[in-house]
mmCIF file of the N, C-alpha and C atoms, coordinates in Angstrom:
data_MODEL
# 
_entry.id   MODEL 
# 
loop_
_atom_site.group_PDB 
_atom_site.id 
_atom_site.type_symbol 
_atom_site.label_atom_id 
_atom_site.label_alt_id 
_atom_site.label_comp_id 
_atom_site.label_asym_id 
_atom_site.label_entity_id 
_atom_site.label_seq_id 
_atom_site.pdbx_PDB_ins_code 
_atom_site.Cartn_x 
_atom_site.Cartn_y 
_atom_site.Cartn_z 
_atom_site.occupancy 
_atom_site.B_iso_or_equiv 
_atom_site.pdbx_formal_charge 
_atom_site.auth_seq_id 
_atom_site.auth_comp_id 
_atom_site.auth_asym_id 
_atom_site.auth_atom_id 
_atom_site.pdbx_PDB_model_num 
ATOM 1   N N  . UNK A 1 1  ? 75.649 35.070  -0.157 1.00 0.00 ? 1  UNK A N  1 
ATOM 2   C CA . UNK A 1 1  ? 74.235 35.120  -0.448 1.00 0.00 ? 1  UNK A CA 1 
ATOM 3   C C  . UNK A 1 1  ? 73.660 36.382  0.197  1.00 0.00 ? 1  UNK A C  1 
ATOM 4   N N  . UNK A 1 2  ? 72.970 37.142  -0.714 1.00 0.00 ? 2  UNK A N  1 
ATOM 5   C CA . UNK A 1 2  ? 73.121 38.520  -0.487 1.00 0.00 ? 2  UNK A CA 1 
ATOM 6   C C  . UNK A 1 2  ? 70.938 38.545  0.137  1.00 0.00 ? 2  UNK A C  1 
ATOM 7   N N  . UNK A 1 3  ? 70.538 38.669  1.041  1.00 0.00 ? 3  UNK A N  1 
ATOM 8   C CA . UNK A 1 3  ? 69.259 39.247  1.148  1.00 0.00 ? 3  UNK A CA 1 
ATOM 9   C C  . UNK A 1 3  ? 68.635 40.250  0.691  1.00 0.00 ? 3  UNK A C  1 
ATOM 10  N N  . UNK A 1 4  ? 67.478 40.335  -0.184 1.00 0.00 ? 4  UNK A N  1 
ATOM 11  C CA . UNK A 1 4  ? 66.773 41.748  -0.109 1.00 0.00 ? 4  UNK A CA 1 
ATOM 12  C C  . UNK A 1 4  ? 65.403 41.972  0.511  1.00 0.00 ? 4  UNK A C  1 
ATOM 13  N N  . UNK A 1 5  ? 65.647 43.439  0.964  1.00 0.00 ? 5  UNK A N  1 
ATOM 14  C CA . UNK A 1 5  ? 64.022 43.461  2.081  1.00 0.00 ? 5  UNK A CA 1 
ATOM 15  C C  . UNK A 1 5  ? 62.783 43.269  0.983  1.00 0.00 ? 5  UNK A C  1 
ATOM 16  N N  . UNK A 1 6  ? 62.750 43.149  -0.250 1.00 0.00 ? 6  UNK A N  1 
ATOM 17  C CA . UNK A 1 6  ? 61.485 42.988  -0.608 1.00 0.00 ? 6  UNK A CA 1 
ATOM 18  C C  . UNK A 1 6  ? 60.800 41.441  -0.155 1.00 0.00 ? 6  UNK A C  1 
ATOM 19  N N  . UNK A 1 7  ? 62.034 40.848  -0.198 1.00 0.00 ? 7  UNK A N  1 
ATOM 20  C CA . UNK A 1 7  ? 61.805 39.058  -0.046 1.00 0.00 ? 7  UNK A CA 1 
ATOM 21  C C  . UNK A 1 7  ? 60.566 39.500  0.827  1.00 0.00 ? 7  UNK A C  1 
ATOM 22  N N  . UNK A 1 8  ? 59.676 38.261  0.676  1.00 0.00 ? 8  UNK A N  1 
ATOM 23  C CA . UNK A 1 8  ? 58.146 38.027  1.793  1.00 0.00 ? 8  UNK A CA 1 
ATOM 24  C C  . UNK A 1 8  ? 58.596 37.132  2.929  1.00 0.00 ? 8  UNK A C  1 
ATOM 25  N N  . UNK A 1 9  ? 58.148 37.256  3.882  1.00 0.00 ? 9  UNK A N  1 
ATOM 26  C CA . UNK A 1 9  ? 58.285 36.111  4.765  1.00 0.00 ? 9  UNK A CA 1 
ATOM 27  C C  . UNK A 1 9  ? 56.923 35.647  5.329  1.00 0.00 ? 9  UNK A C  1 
ATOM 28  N N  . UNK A 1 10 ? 57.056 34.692  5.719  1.00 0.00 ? 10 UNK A N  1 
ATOM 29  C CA . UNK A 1 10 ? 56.361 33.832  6.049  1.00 0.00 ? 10 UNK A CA 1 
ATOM 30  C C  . UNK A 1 10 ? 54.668 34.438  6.807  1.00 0.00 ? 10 UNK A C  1 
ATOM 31  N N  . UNK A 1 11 ? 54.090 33.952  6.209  1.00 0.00 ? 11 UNK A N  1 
ATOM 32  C CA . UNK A 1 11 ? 52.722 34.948  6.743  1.00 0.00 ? 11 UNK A CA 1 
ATOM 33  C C  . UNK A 1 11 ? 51.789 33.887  7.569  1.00 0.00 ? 11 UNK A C  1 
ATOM 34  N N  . UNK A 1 12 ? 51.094 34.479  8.790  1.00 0.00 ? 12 UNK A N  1 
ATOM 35  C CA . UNK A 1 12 ? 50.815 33.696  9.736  1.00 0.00 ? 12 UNK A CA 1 
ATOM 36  C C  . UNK A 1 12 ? 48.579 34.236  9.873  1.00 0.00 ? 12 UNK A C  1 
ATOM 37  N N  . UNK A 1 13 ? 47.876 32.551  9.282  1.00 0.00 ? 13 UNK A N  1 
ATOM 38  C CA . UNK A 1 13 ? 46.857 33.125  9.211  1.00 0.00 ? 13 UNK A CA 1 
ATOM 39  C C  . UNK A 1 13 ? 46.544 32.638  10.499 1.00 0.00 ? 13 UNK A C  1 
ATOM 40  N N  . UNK A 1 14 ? 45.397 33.038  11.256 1.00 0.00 ? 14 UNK A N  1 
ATOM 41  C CA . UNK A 1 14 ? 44.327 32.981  11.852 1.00 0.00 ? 14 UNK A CA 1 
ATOM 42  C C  . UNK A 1 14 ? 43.636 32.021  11.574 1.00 0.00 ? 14 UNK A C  1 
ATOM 43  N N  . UNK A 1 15 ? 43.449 30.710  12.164 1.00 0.00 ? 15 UNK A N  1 
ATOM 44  C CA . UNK A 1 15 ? 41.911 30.030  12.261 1.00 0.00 ? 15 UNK A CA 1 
ATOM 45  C C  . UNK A 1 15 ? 40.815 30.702  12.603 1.00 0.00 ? 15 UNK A C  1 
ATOM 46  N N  . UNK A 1 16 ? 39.699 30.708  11.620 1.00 0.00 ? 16 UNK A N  1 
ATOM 47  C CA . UNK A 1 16 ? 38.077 31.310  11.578 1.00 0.00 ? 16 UNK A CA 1 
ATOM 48  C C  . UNK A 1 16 ? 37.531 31.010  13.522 1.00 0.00 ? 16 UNK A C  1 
ATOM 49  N N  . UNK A 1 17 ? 36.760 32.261  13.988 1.00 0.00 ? 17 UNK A N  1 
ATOM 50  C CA . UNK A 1 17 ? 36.483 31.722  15.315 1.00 0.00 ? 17 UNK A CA 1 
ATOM 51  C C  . UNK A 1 17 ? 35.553 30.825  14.963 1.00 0.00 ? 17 UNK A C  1 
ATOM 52  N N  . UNK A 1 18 ? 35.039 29.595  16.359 1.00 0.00 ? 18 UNK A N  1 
ATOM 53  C CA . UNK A 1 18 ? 34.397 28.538  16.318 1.00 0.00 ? 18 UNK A CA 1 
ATOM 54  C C  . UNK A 1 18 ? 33.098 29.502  16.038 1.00 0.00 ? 18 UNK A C  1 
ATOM 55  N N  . UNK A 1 19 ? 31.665 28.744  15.620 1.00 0.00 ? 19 UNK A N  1 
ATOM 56  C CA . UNK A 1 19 ? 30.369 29.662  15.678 1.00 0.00 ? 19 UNK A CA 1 
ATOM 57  C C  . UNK A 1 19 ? 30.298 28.812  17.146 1.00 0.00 ? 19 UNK A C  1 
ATOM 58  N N  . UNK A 1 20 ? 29.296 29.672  17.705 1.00 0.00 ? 20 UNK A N  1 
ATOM 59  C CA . UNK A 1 20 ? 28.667 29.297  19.088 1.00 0.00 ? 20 UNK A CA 1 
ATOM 60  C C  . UNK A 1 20 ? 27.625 28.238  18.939 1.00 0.00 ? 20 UNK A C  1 
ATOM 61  N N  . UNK A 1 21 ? 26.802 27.742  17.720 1.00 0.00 ? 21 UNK A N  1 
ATOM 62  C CA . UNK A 1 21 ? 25.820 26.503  17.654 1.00 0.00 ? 21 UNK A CA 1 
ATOM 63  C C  . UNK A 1 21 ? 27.030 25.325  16.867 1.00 0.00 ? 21 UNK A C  1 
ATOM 64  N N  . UNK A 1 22 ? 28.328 25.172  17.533 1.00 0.00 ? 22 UNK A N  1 
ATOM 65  C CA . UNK A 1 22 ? 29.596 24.343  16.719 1.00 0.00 ? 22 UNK A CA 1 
ATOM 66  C C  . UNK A 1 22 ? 29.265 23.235  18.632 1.00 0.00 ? 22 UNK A C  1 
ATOM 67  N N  . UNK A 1 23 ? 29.892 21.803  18.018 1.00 0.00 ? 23 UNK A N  1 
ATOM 68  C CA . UNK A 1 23 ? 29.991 20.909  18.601 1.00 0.00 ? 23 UNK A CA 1 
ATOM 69  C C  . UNK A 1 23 ? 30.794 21.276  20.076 1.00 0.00 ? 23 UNK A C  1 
ATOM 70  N N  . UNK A 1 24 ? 30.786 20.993  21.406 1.00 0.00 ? 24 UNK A N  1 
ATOM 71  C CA . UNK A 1 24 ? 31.350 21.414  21.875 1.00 0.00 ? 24 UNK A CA 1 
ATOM 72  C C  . UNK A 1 24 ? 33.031 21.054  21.893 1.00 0.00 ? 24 UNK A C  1 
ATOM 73  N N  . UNK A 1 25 ? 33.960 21.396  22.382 1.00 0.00 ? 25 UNK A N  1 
ATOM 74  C CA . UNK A 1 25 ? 35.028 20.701  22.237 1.00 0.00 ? 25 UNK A CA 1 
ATOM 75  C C  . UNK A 1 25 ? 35.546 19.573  22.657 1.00 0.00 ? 25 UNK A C  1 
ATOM 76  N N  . UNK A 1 26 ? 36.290 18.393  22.487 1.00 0.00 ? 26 UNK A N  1 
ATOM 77  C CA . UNK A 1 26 ? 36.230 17.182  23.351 1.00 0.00 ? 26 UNK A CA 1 
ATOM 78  C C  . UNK A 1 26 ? 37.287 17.312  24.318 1.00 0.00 ? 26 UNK A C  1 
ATOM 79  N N  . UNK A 1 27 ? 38.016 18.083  24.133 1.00 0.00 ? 27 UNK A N  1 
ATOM 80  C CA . UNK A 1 27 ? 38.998 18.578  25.050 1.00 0.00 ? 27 UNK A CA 1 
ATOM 81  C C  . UNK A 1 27 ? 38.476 18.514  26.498 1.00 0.00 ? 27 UNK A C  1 
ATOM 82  N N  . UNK A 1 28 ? 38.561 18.149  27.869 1.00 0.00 ? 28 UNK A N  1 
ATOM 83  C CA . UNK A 1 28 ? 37.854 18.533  29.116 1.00 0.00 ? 28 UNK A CA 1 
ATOM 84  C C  . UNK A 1 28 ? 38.401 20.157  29.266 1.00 0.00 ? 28 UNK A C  1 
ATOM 85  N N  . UNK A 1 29 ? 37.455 20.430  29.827 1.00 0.00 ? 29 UNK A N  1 
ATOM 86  C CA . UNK A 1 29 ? 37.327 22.116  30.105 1.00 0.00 ? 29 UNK A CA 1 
ATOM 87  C C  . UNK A 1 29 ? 38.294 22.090  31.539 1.00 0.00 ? 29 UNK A C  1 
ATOM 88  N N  . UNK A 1 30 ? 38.908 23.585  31.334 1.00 0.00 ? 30 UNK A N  1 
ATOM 89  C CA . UNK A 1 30 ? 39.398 23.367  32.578 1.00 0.00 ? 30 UNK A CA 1 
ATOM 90  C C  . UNK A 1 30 ? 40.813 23.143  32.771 1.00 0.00 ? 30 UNK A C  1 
ATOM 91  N N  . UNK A 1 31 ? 41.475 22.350  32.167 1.00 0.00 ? 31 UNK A N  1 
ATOM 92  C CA . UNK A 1 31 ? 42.458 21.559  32.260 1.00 0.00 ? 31 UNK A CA 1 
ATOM 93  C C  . UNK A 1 31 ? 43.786 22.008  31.349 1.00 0.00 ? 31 UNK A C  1 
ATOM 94  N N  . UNK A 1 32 ? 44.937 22.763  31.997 1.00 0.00 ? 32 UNK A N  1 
ATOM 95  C CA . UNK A 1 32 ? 45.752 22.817  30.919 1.00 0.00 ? 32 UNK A CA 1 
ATOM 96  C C  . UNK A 1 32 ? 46.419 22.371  30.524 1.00 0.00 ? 32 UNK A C  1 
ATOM 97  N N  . UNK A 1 33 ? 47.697 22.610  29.770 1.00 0.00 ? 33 UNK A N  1 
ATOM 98  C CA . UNK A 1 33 ? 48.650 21.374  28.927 1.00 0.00 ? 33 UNK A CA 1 
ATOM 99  C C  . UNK A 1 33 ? 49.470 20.961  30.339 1.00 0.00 ? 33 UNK A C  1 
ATOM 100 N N  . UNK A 1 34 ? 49.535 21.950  30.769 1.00 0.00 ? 34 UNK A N  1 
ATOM 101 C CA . UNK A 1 34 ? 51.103 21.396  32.412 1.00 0.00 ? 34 UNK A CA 1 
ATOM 102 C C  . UNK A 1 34 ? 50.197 20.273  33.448 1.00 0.00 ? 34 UNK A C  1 
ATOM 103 N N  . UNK A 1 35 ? 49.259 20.580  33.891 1.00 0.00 ? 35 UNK A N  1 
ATOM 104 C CA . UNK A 1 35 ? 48.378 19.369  34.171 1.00 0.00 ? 35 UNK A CA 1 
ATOM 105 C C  . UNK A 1 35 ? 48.611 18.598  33.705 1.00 0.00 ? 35 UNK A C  1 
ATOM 106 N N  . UNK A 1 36 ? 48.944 17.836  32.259 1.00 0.00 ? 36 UNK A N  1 
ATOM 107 C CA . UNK A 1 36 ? 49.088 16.402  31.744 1.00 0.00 ? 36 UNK A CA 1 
ATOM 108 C C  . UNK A 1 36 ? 50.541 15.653  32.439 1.00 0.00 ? 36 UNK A C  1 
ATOM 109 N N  . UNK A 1 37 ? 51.162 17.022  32.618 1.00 0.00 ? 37 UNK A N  1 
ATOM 110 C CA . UNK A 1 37 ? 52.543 16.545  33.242 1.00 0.00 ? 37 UNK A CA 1 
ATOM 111 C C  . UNK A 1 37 ? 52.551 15.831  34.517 1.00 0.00 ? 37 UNK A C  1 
ATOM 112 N N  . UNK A 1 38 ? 51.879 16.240  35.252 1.00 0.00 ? 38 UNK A N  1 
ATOM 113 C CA . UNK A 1 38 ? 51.466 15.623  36.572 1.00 0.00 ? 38 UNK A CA 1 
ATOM 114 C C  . UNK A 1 38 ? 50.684 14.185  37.153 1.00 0.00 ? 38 UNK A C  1 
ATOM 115 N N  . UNK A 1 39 ? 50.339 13.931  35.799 1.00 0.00 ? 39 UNK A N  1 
ATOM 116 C CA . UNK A 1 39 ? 49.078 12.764  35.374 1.00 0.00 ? 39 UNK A CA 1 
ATOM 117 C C  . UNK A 1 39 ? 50.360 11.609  34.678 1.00 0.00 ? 39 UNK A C  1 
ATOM 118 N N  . UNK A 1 40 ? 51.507 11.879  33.847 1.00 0.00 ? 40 UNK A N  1 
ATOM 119 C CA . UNK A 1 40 ? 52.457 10.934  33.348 1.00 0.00 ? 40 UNK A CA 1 
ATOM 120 C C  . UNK A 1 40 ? 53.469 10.242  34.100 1.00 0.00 ? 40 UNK A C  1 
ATOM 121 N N  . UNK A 1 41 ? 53.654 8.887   34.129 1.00 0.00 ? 41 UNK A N  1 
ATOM 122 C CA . UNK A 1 41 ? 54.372 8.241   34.758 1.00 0.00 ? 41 UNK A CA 1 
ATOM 123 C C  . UNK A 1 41 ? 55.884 8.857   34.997 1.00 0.00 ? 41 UNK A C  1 
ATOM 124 N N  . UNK A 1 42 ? 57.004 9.180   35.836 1.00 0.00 ? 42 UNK A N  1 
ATOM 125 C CA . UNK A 1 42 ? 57.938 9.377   36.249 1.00 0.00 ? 42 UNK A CA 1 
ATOM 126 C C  . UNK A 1 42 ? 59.010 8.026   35.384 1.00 0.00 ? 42 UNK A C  1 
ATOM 127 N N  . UNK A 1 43 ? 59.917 8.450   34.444 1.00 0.00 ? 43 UNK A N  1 
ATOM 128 C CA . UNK A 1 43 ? 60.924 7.020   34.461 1.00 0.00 ? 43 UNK A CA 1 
ATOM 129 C C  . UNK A 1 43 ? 62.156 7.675   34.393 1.00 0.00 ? 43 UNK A C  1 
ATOM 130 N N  . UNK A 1 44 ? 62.867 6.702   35.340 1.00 0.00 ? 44 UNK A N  1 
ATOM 131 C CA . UNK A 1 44 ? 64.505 6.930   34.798 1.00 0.00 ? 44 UNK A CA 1 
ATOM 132 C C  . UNK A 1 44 ? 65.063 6.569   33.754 1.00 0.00 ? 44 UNK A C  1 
ATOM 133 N N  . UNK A 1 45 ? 65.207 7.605   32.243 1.00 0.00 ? 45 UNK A N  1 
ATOM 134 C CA . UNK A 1 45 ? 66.311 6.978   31.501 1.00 0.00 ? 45 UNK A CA 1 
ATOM 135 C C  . UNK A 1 45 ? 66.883 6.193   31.283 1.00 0.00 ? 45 UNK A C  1 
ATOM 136 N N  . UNK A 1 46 ? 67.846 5.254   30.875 1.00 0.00 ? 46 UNK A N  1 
ATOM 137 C CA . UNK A 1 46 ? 69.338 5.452   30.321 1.00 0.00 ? 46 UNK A CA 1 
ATOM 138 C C  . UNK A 1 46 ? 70.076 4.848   31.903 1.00 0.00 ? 46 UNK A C  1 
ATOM 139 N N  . UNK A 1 47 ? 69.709 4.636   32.973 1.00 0.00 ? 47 UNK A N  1 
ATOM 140 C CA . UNK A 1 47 ? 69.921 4.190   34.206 1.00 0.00 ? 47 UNK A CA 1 
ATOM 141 C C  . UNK A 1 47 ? 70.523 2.759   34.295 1.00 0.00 ? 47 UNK A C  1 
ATOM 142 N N  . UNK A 1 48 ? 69.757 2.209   33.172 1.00 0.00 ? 48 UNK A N  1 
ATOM 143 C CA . UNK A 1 48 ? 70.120 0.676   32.942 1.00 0.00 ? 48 UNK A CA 1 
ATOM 144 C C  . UNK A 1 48 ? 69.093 -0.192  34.131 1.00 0.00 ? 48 UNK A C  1 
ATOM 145 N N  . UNK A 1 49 ? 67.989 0.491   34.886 1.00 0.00 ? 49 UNK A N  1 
ATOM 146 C CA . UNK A 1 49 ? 67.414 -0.292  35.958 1.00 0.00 ? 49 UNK A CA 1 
ATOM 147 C C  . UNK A 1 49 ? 66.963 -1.226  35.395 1.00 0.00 ? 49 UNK A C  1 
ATOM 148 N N  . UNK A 1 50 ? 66.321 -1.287  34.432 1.00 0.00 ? 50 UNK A N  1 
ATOM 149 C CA . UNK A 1 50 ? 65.333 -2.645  33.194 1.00 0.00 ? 50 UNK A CA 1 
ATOM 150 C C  . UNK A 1 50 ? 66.764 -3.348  33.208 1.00 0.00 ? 50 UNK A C  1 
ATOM 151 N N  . UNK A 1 51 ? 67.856 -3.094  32.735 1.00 0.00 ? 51 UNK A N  1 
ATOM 152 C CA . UNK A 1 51 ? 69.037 -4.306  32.910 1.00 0.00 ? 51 UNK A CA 1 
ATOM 153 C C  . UNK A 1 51 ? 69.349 -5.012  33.936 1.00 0.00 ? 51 UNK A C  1 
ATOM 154 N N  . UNK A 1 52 ? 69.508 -4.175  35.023 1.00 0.00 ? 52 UNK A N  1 
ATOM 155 C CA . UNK A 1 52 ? 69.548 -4.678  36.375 1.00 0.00 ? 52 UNK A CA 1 
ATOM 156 C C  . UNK A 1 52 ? 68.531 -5.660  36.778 1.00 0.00 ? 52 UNK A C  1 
ATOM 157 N N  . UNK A 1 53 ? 67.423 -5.171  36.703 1.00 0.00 ? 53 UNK A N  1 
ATOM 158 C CA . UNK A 1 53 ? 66.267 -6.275  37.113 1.00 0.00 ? 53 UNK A CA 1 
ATOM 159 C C  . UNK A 1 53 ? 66.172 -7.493  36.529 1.00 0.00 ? 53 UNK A C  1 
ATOM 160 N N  . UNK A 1 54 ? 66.624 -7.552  35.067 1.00 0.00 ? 54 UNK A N  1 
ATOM 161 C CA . UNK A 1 54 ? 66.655 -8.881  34.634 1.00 0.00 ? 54 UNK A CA 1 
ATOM 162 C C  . UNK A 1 54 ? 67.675 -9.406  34.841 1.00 0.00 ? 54 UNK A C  1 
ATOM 163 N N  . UNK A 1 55 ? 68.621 -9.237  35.152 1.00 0.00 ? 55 UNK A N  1 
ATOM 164 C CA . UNK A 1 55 ? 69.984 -9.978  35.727 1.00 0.00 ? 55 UNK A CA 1 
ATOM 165 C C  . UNK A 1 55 ? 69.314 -10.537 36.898 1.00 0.00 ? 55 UNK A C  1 
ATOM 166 N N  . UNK A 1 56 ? 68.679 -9.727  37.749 1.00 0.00 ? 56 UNK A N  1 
ATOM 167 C CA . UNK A 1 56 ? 68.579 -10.354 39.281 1.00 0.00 ? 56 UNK A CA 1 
ATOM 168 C C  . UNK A 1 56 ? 67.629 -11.614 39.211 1.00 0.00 ? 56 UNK A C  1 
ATOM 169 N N  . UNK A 1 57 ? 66.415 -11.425 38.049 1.00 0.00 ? 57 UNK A N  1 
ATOM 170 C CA . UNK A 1 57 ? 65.560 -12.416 37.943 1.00 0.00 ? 57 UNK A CA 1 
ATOM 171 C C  . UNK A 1 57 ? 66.548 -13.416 37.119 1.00 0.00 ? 57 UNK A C  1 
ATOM 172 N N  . UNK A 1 58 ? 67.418 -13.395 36.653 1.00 0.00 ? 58 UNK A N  1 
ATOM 173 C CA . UNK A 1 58 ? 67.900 -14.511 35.761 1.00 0.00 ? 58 UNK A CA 1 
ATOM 174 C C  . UNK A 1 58 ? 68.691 -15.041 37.239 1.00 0.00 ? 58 UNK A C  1 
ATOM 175 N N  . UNK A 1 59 ? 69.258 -14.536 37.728 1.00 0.00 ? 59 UNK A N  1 
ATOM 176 C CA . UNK A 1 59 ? 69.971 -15.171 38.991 1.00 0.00 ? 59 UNK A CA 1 
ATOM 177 C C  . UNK A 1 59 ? 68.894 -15.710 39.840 1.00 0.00 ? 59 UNK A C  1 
ATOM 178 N N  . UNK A 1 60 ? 67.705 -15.458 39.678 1.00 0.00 ? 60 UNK A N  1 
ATOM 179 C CA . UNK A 1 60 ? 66.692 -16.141 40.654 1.00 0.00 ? 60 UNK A CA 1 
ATOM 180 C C  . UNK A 1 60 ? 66.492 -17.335 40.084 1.00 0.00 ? 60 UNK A C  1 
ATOM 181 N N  . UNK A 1 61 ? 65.837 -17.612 38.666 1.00 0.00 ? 61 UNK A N  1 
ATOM 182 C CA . UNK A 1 61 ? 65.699 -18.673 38.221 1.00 0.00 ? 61 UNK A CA 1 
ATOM 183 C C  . UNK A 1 61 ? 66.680 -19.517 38.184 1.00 0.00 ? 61 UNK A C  1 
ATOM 184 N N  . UNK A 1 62 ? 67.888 -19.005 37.970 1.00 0.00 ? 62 UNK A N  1 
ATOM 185 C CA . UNK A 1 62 ? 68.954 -20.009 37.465 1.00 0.00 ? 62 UNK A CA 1 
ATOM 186 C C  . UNK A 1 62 ? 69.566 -21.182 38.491 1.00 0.00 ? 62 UNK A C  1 
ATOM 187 N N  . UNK A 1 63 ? 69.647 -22.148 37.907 1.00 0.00 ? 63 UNK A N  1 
ATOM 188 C CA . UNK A 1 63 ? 69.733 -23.339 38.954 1.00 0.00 ? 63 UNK A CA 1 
ATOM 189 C C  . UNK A 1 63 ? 71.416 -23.034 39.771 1.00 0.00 ? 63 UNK A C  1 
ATOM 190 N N  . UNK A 1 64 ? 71.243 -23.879 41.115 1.00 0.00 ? 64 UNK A N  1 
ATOM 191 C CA . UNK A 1 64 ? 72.539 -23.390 41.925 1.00 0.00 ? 64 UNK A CA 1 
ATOM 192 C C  . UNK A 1 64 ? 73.583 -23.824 41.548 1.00 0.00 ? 64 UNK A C  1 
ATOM 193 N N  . UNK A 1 65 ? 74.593 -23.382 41.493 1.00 0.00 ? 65 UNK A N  1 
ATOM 194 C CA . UNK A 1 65 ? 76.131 -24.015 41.019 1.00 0.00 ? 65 UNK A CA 1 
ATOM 195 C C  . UNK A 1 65 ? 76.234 -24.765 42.549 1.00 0.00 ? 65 UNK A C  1 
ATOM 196 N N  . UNK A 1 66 ? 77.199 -25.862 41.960 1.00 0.00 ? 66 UNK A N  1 
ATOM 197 C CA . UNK A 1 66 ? 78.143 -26.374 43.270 1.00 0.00 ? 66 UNK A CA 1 
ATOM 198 C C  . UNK A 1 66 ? 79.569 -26.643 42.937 1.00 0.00 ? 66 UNK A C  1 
# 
């Protein structure tokens, strides 16, 4: 499959700027995207801890062998 430079590629427009009497944004000011990172809960993966824990509670409930 052979390319030629006339081919077009992909053309990249511009969104119109906001006017200045436009709604303000709801976005909070201030605040950038890596900030959200800091604000999201921490979880371990794939760890299997959610498995673990219900084993231990099933061994809690479960009546005693003799």
């Amino acid at each position: 499959m052979t390319q030629t430079p006339e081919r077009e590629t992909a053309q990249i427009i511009p969104f119109p700027a906001r006017p200045r009497s436009a709604k303000p944004s709801l976005r909070e000011p201030g605040r950038s995207r890596g900030e959200d990172r800091d604000v999201l809960p921490t979880c371990d993966f794939g760890s299997g801890w959610y498995h673990d824990a219900a084993m231990q509670e099933d061994l809690r409930k479960a009546p005693p062998r003799n």
